[in-house]
NUGU-723408 format. One record per residue (C-alpha): residue number from 1; residue in three letters; chain; x, y, z. Coordinates in steps of 0.001 Angstrom, whole numbers, plus 500000, padded with zeros to 6 digits. Layout:
+-----+------+-------+--------+--------+--------+
!  nr ! rest ! kette !      u !      v !      w !
+-----+------+-------+--------+--------+--------+
! NUM !  ALA !     A !      X !      Y !      Z !
...
+-----+------+-------+--------+--------+--------+
//
This chain:
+-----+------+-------+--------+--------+--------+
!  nr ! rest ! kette !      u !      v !      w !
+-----+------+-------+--------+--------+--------+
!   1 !  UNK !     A ! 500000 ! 500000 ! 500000 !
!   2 !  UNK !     A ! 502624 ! 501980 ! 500527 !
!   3 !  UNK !     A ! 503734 ! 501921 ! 497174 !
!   4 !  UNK !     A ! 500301 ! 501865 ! 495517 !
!   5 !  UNK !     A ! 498780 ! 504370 ! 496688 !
!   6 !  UNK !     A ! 501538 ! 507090 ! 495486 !
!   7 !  UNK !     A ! 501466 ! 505902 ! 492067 !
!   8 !  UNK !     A ! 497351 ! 505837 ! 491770 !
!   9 !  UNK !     A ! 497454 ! 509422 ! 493367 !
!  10 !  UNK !     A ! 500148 ! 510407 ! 490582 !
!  11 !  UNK !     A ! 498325 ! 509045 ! 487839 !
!  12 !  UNK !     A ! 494958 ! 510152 ! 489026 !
!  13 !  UNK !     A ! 496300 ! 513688 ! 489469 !
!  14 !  UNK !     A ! 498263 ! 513729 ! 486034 !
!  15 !  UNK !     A ! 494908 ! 512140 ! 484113 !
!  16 !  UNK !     A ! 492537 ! 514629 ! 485982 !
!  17 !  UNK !     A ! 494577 ! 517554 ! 484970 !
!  18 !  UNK !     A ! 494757 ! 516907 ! 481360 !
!  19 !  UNK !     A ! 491264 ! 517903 ! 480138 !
!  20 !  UNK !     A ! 491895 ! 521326 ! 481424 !
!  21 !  UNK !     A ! 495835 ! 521364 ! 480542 !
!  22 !  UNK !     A ! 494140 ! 520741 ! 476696 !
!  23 !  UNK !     A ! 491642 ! 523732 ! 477195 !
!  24 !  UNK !     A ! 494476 ! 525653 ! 478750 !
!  25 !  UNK !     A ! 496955 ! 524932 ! 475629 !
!  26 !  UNK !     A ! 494048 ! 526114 ! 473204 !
!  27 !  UNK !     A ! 493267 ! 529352 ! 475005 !
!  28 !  UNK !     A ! 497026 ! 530371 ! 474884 !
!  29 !  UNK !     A ! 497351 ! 528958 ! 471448 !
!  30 !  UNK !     A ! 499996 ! 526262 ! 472900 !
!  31 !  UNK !     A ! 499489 ! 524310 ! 469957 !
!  32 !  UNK !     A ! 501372 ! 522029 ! 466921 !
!  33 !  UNK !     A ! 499659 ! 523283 ! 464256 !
!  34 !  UNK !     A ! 501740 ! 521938 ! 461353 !
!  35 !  UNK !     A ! 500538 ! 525013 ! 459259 !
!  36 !  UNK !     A ! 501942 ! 527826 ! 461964 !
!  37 !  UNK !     A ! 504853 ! 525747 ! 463266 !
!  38 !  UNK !     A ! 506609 ! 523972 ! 460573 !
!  39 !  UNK !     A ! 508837 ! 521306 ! 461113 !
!  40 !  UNK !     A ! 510793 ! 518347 ! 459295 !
!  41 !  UNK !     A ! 510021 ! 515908 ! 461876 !
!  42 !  UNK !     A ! 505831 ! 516284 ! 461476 !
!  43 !  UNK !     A ! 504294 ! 513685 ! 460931 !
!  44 !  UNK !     A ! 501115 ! 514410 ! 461329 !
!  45 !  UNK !     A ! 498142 ! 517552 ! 459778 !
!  46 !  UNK !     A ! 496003 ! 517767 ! 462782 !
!  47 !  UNK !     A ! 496122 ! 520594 ! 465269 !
!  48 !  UNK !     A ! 496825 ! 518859 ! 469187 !
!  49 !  UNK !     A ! 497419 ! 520855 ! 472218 !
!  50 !  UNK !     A ! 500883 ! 520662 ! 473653 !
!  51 !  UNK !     A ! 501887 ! 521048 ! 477254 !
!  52 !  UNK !     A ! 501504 ! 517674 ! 478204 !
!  53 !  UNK !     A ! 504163 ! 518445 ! 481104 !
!  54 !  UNK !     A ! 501667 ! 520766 ! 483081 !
!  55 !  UNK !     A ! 499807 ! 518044 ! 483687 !
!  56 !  UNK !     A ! 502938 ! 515561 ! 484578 !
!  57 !  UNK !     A ! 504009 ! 518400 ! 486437 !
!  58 !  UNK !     A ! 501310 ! 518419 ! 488497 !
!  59 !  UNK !     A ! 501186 ! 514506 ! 488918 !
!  60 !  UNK !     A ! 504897 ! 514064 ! 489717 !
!  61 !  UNK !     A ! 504962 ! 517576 ! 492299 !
!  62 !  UNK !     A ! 501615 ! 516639 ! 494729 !
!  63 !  UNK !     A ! 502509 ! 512919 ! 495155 !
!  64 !  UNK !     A ! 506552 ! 513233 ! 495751 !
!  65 !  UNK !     A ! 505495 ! 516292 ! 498047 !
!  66 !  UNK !     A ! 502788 ! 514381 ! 499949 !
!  67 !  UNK !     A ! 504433 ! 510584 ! 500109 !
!  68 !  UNK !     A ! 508205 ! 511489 ! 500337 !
!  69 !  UNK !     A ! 509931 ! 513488 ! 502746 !
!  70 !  UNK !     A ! 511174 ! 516728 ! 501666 !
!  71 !  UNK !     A ! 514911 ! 516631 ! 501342 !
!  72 !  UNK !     A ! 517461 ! 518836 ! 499776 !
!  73 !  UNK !     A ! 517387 ! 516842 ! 496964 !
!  74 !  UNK !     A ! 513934 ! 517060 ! 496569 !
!  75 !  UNK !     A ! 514318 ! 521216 ! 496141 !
!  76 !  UNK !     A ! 516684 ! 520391 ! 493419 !
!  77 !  UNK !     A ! 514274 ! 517698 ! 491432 !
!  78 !  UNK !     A ! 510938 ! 520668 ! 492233 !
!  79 !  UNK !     A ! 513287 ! 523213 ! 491078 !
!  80 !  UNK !     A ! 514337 ! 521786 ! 488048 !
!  81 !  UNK !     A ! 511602 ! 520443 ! 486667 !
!  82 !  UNK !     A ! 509917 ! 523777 ! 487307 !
!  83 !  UNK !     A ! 512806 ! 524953 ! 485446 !
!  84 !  UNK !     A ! 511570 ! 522660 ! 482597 !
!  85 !  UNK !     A ! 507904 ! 523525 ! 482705 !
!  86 !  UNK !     A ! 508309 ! 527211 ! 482029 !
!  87 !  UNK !     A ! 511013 ! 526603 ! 479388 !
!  88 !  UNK !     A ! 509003 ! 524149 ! 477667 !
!  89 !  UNK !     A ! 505623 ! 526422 ! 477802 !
!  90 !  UNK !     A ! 507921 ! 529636 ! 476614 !
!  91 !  UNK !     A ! 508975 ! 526883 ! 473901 !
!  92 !  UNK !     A ! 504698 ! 525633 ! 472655 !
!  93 !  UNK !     A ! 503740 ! 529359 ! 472600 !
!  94 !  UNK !     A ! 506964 ! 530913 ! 470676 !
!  95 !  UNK !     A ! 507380 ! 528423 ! 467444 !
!  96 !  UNK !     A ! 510869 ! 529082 ! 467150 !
!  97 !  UNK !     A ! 512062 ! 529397 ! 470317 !
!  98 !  UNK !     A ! 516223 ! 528536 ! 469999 !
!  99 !  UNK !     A ! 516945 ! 524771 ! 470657 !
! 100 !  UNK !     A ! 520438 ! 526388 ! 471753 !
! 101 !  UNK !     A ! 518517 ! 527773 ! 474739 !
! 102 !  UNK !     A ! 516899 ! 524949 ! 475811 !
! 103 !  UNK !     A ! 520000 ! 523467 ! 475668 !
! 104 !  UNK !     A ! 521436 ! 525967 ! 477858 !
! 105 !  UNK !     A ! 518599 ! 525575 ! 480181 !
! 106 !  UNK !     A ! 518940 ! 521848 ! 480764 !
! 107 !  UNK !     A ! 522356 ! 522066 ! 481740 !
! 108 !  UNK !     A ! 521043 ! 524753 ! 484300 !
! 109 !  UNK !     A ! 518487 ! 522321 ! 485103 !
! 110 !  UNK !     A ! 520669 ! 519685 ! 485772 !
! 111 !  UNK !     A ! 523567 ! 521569 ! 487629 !
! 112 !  UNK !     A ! 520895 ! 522374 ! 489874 !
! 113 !  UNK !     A ! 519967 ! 519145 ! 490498 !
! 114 !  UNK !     A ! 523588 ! 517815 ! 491051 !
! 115 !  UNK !     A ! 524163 ! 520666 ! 492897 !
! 116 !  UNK !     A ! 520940 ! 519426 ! 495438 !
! 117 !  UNK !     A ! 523191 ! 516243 ! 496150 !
! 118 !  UNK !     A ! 522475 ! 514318 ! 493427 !
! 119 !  UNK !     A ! 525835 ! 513094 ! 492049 !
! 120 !  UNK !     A ! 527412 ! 509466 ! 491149 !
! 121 !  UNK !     A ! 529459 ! 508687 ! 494137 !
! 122 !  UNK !     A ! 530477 ! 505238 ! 492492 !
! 123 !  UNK !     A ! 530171 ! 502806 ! 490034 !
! 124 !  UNK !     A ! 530025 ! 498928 ! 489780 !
! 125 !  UNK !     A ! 532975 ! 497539 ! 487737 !
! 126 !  UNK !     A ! 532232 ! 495360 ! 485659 !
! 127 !  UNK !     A ! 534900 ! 493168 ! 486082 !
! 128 !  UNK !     A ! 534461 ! 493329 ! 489516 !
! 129 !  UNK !     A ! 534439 ! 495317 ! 492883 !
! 130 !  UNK !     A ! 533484 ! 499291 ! 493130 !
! 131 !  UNK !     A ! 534778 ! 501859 ! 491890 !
! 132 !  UNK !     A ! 534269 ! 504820 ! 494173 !
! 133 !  UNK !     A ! 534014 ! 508749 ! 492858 !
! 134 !  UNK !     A ! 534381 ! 510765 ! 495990 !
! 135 !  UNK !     A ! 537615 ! 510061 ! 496883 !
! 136 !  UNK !     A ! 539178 ! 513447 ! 496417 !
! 137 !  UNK !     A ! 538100 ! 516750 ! 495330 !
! 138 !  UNK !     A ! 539558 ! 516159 ! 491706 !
! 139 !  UNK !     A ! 537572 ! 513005 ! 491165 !
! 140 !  UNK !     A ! 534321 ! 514192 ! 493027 !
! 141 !  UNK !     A ! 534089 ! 517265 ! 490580 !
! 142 !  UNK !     A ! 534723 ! 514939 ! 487403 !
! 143 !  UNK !     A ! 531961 ! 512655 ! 489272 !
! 144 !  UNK !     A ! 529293 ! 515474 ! 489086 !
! 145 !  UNK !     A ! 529918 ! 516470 ! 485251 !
! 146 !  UNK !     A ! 528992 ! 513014 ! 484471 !
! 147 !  UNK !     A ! 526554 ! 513334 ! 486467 !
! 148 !  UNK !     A ! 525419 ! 516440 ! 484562 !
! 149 !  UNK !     A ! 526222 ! 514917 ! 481226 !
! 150 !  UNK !     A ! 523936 ! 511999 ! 482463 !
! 151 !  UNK !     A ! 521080 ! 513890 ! 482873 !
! 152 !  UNK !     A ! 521291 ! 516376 ! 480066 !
! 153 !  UNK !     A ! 521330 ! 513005 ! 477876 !
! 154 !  UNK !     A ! 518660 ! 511767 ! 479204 !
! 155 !  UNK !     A ! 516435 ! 514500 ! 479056 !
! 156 !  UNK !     A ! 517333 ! 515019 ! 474960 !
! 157 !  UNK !     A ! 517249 ! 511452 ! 474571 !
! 158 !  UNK !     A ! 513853 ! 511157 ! 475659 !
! 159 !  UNK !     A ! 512558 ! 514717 ! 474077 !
! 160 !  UNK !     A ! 513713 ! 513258 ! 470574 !
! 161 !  UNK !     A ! 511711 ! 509973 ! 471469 !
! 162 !  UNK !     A ! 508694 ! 511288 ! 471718 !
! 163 !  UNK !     A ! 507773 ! 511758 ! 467820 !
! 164 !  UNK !     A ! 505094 ! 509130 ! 467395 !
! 165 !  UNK !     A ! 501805 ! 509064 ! 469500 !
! 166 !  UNK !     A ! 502499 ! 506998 ! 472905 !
! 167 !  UNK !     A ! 506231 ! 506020 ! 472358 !
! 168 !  UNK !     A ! 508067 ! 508614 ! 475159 !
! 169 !  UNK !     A ! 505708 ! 507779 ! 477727 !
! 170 !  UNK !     A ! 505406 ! 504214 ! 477211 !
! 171 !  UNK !     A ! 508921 ! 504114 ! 477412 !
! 172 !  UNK !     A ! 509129 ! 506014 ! 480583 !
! 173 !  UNK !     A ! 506354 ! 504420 ! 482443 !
! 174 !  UNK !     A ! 508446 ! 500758 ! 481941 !
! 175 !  UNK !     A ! 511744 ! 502405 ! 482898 !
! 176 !  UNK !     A ! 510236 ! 503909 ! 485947 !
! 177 !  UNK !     A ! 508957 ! 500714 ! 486794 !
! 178 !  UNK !     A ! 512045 ! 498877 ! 486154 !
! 179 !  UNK !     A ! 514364 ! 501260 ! 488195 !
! 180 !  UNK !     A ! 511362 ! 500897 ! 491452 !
! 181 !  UNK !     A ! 511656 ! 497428 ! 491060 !
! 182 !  UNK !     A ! 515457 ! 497793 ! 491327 !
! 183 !  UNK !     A ! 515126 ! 500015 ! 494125 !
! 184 !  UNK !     A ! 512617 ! 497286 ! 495907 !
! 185 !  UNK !     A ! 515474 ! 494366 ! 495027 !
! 186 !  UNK !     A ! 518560 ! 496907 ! 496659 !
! 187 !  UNK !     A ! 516449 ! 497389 ! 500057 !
! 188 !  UNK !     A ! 517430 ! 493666 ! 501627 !
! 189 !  UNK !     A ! 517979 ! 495294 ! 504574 !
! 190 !  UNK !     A ! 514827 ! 497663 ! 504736 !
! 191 !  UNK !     A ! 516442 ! 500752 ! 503752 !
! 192 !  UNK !     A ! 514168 ! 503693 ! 503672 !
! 193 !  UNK !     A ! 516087 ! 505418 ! 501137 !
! 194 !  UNK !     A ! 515537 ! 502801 ! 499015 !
! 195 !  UNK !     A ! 511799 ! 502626 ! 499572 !
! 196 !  UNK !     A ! 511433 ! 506208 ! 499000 !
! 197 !  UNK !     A ! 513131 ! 506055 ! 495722 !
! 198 !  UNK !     A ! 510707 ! 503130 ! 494941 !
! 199 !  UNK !     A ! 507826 ! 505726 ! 495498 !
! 200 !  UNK !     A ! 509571 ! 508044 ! 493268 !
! 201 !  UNK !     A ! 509640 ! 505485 ! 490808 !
! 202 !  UNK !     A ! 506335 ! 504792 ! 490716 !
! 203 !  UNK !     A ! 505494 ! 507981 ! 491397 !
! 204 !  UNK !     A ! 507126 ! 509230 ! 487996 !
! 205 !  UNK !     A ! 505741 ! 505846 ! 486013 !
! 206 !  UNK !     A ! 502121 ! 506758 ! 487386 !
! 207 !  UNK !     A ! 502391 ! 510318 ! 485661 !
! 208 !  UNK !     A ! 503885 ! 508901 ! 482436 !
! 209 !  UNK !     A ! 501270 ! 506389 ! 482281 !
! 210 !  UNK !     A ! 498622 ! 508957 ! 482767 !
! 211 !  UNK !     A ! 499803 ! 510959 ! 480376 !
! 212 !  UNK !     A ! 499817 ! 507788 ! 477918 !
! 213 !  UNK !     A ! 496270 ! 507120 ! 478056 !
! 214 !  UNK !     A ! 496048 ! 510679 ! 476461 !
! 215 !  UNK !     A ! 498795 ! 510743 ! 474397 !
! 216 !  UNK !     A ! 498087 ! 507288 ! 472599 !
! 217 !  UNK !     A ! 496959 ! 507267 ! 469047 !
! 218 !  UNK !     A ! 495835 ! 509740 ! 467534 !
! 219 !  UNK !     A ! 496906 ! 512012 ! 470351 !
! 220 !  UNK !     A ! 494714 ! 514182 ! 472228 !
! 221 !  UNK !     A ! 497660 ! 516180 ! 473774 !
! 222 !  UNK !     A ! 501310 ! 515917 ! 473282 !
! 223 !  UNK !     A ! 503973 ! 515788 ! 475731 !
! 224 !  UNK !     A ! 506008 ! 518952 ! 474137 !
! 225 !  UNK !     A ! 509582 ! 519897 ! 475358 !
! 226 !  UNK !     A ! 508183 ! 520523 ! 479275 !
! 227 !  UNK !     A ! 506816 ! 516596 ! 479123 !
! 228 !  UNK !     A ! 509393 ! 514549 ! 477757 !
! 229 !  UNK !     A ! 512130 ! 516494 ! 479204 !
! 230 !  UNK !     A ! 510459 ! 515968 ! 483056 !
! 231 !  UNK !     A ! 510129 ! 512649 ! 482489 !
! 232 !  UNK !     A ! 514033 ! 512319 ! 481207 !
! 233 !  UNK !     A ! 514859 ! 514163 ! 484370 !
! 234 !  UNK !     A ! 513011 ! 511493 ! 486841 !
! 235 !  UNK !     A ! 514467 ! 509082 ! 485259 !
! 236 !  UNK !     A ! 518111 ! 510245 ! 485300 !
! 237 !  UNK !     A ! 517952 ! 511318 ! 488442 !
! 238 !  UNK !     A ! 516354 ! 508099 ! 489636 !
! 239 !  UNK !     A ! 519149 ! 505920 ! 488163 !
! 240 !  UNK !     A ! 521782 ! 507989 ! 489942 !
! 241 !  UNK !     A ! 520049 ! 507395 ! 493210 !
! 242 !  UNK !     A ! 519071 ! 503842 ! 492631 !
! 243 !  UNK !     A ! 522927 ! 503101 ! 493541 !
! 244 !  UNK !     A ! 523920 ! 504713 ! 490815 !
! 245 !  UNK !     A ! 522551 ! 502017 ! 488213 !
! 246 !  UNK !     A ! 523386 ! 503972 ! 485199 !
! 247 !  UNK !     A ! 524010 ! 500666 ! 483481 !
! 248 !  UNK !     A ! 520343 ! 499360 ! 484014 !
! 249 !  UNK !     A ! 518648 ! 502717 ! 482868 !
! 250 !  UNK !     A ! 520847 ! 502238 ! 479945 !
! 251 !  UNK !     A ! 519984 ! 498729 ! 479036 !
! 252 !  UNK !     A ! 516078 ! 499959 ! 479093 !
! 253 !  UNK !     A ! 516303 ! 502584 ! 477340 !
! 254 !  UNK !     A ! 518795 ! 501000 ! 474857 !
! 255 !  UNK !     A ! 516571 ! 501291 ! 472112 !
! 256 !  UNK !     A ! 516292 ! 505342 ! 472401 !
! 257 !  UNK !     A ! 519858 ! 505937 ! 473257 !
! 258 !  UNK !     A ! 521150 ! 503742 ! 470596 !
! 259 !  UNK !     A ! 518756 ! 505956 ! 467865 !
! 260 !  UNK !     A ! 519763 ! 509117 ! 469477 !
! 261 !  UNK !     A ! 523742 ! 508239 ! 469234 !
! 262 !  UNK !     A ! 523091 ! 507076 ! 465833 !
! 263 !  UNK !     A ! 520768 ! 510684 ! 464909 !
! 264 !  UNK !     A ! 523749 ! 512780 ! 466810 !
! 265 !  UNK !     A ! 526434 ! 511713 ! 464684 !
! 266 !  UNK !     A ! 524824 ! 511199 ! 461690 !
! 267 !  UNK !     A ! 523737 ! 514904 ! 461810 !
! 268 !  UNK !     A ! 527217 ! 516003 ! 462452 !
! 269 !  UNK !     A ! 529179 ! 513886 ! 459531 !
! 270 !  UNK !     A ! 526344 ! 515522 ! 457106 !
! 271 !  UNK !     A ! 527845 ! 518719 ! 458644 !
! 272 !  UNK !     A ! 524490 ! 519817 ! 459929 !
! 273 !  UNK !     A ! 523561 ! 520919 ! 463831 !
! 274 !  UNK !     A ! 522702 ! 518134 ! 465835 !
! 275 !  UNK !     A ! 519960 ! 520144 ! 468046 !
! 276 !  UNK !     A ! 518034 ! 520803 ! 464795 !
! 277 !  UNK !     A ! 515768 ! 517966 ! 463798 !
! 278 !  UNK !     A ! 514994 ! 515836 ! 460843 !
! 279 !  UNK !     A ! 513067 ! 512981 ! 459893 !
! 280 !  UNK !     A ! 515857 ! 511024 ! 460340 !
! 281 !  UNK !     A ! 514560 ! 508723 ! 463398 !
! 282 !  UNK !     A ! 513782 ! 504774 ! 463939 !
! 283 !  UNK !     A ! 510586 ! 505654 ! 464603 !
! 284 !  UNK !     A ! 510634 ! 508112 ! 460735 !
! 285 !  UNK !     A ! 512076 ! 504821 ! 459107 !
! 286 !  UNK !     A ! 508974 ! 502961 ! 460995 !
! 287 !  UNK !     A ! 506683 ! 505003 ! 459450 !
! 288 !  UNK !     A ! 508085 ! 505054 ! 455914 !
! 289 !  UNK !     A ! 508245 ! 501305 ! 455819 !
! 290 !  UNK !     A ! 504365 ! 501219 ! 456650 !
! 291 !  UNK !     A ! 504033 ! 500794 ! 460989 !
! 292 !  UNK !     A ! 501287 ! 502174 ! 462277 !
! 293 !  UNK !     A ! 501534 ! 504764 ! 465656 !
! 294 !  UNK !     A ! 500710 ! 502019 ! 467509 !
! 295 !  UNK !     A ! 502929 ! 499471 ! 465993 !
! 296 !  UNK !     A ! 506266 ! 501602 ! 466709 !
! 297 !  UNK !     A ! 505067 ! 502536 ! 470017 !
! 298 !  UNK !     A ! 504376 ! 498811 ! 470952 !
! 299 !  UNK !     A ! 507805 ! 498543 ! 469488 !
! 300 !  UNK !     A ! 509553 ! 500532 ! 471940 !
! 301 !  UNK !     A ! 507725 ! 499563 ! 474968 !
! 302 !  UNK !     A ! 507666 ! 495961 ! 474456 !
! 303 !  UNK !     A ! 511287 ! 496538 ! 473763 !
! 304 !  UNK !     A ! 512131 ! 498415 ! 476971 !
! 305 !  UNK !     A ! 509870 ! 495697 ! 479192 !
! 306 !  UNK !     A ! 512108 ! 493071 ! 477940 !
! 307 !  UNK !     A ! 515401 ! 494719 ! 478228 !
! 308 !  UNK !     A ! 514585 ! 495762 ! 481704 !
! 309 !  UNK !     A ! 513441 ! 492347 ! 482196 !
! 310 !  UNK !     A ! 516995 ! 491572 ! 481491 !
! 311 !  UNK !     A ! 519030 ! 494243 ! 482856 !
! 312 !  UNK !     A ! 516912 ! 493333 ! 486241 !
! 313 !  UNK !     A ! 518316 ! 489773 ! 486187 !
! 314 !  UNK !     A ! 522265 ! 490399 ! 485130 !
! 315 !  UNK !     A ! 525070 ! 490851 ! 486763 !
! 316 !  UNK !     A ! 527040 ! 494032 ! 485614 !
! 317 !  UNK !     A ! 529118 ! 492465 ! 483190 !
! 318 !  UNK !     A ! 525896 ! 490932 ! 482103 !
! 319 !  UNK !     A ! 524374 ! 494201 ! 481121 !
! 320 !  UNK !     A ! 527874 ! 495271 ! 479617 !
! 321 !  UNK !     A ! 527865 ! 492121 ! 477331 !
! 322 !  UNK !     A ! 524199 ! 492748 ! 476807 !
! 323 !  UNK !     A ! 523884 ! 496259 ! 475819 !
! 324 !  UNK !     A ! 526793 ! 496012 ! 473423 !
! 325 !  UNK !     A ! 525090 ! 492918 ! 471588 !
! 326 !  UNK !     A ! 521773 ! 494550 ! 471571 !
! 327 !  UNK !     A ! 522748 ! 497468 ! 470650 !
! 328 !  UNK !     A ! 525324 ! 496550 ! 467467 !
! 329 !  UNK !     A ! 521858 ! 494570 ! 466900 !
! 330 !  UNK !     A ! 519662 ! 497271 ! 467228 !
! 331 !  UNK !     A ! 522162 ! 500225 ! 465105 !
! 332 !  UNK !     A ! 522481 ! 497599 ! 462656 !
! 333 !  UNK !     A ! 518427 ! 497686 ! 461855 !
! 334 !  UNK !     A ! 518625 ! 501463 ! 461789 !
! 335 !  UNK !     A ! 521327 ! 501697 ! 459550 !
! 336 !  UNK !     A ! 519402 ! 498412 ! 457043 !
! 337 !  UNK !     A ! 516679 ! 501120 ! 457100 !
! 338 !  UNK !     A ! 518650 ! 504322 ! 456298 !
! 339 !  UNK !     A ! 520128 ! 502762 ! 453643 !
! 340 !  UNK !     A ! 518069 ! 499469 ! 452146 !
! 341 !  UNK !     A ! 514505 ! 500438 ! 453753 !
! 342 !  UNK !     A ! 512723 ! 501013 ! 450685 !
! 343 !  UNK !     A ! 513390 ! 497130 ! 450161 !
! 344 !  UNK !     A ! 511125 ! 497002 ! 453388 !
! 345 !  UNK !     A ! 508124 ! 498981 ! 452409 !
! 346 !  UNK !     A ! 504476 ! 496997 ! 452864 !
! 347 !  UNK !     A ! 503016 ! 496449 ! 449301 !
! 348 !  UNK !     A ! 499813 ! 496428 ! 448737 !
! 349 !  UNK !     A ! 498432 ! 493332 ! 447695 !
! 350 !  UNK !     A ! 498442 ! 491977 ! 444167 !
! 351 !  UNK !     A ! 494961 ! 493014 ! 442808 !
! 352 !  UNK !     A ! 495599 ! 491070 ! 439239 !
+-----+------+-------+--------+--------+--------+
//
């Protein structure tokens, strides 16, 4: 009960408030309206609301504040995602608001955040043993720019995942889940740290999956910039204070992250900016080759249940050996359909 009832509130709260987030997006024209806001990446001629994080916001801020205790490093999560909210409302009202400053802002966001207490104070080697991070000053500061680095990732990984209806939430919701579970397996010894990490696990995967009931195909509202970039937050932050399990968030979310190395460098070699985007995505290539919404975002979440599924049950150098299979797997299907997917494309059937 303890855990339950946080994540019902969150996803109660986050599902209430989206009816009047919607009316609120279309009375201060926070809209994608593929006429007024152009964009390579549409994919898609109706007019939705945007500012799906108001309503996550909401979700995520009541429950943590009435089922966790309030910490330092609480202020830094409230802070930054509040951060996020405005930026990403500033960013549905002003079409071309500069991707350069939300960059900027995120790595604000998430120096705040580090700077609550939220840093990597070790990792598991792989081969063996721990390798700590706060053994001098030298190290410690190196530890938090990862850390930093770790969460602006996140956060851009997950706002360029969120291009077909249901696929950034769905892929949240499971890694939320996955990292609570974690969280539940780490507390042998009845930690409460642990347990209150679980509730913001859920917490965060009750908001995602109320905004997914909403944001499933066709989309009544979309996540925007404020939604998918709280949710990459949580779940940053909550794999640097699940024991600093970088390695499992990774292996969930190895779908995303191997895409989004893939769409970073790619964009660079072609000598174009890397914050600008394209129709150059897995989930693009999905759609050209003839999946439905739903298809691609079954796709990803089916994909992240069963590589949490496995990251859950490996050891580290499990989820090393896994991740780098998987994903030379997975880059190798993106890179079949950059270059061969027109061999892929659905016919129709032969009529003659």
């Amino acid at each position: 009960m303890d855990l339950i009832l946080p994540t019902i509130i969150s996803f109660l709260v986050t599902a209430i408030a989206v009816p009047p987030t919607i009316m609120f997006a279309k009375k201060f024209k926070l809209l994608d309206n593929p006429k007024a806001r152009p964009h390579p990446a549409h994919i898609q001629k109706r007019t939705v609301s945007r500012a799906g994080g108001l309503a996550v916001f909401f979700g995520i801020v009541l429950a943590t504040l009435v089922f966790t205790p309030f910490e330092k490093t609480t202020a830094g999560i409230l802070i930054g995602i509040s951060i996020l909210l405005l930026i990403g409302l500033l960013d549905d009202r002003y079409h071309n608001f500069s991707p350069y400053l939300r960059l900027i802002s995120q790595f604000i966001v998430a120096g705040i955040v580090v700077g609550s207490g939220i840093g990597i104070n070790f990792i598991t080697n792989p081969l063996g043993g721990i390798i700590h991070l706060d053994t001098s000053p030298q190290i410690i500061i190196l530890a938090d720019f990862l850390a930093v680095v770790w969460i602006v990732w996140v956060m851009n990984m997950m706002n360029w995942s969120k291009g077909v209806d249901g696929q950034m939430p769905g892929i949240i919701t499971i890694a939320a889940i996955v990292l609570g579970l974690l969280s539940l397996k780490l507390n042998q010894s009845a930690d409460p740290a642990q347990i209150n990490l679980a509730k913001l696990a859920f917490i965060t995967a009750g908001a995602s999956f109320g905004l997914l009931i909403f944001n499933w195909h066709p989309a009544k509202i979309f996540p925007g910039f404020s939604g998918s970039t709280i949710l990459g937050l949580m779940i940053a932050v909550l794999a640097i204070l699940s024991g600093g399990k970088l390695a499992t968030a990774g292996l969930v979310l190895l779908i995303p992250a191997t895409d989004f190395a893939y769409t970073f460098l790619r964009r660079i070699l072609q000598g174009k900016s890397p914050v600008w985007g394209d129709r150059g995505h897995l989930h693009h290539k999905l759609l050209e080759i003839g999946f439905s919404h739903e298809q691609i975002a079954l796709f990803y979440i089916l994909g992240s249940v069963i590589l949490g599924a496995t990251a859950l049950s490996l050891s580290s150098y499990g989820k090393l050996f896994a991740a780098a299979l998987i994903g030379i797997i997975i880059l190798g299907g993106i890179l079949w359909l950059n270059f061969f997917g027109q061999y892929s494309k659905r016919r129709a059937q032969d009529n003659g």
